[in-house]
N, C-alpha and C positions, 0 to 999 in steps of 0.2 A: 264398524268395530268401534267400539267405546274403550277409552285410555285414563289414563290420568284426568280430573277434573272436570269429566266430562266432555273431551273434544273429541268431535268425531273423527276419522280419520277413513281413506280408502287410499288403493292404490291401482295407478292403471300401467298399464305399457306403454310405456313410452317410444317404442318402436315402432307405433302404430298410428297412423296419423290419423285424427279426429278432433270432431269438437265435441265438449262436453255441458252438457247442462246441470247444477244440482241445485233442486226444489227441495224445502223441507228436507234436510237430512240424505237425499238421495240423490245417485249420481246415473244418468240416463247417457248416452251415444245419441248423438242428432243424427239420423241416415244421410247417408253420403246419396247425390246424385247419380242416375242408373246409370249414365254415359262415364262417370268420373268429370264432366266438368258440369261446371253451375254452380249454384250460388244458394246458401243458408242464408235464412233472415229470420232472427230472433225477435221477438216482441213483448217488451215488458208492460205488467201493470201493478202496483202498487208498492216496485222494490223488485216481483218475482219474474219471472219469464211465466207466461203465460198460452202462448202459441208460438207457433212458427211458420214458413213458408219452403217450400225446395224446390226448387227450378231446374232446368238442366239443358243445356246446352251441347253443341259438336264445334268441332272443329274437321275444316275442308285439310 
């Protein structure tokens, strides 16, 4: 959504636990790992995030 001067603006849930990425103007959800554990890795190139990785793990 566009506001005053041109700043873009969204809004998310806060109730809701994630991470977020936003490229150019847009705001994406990184998927969570299937088990619930593991690990996100972001990888930037020239300022932007570019790819990522998701892993996932258990616990005994």
């Amino acid at each position: 959504m566009m506001t005053k001067n041109n700043i873009m603006t969204a809004e998310i849930d806060l109730m809701k636990n994630a991470t977020y990425i936003v490229k150019d103007g847009k705001i994406e959800a990184v998927p969570i790992p299937p088990t619930g554990y593991g690990k996100q890795v972001i990888n930037w190139q020239a300022g932007k995030p570019c790819n990522g990785e998701l892993s996932s793990s258990f616990k005994f």
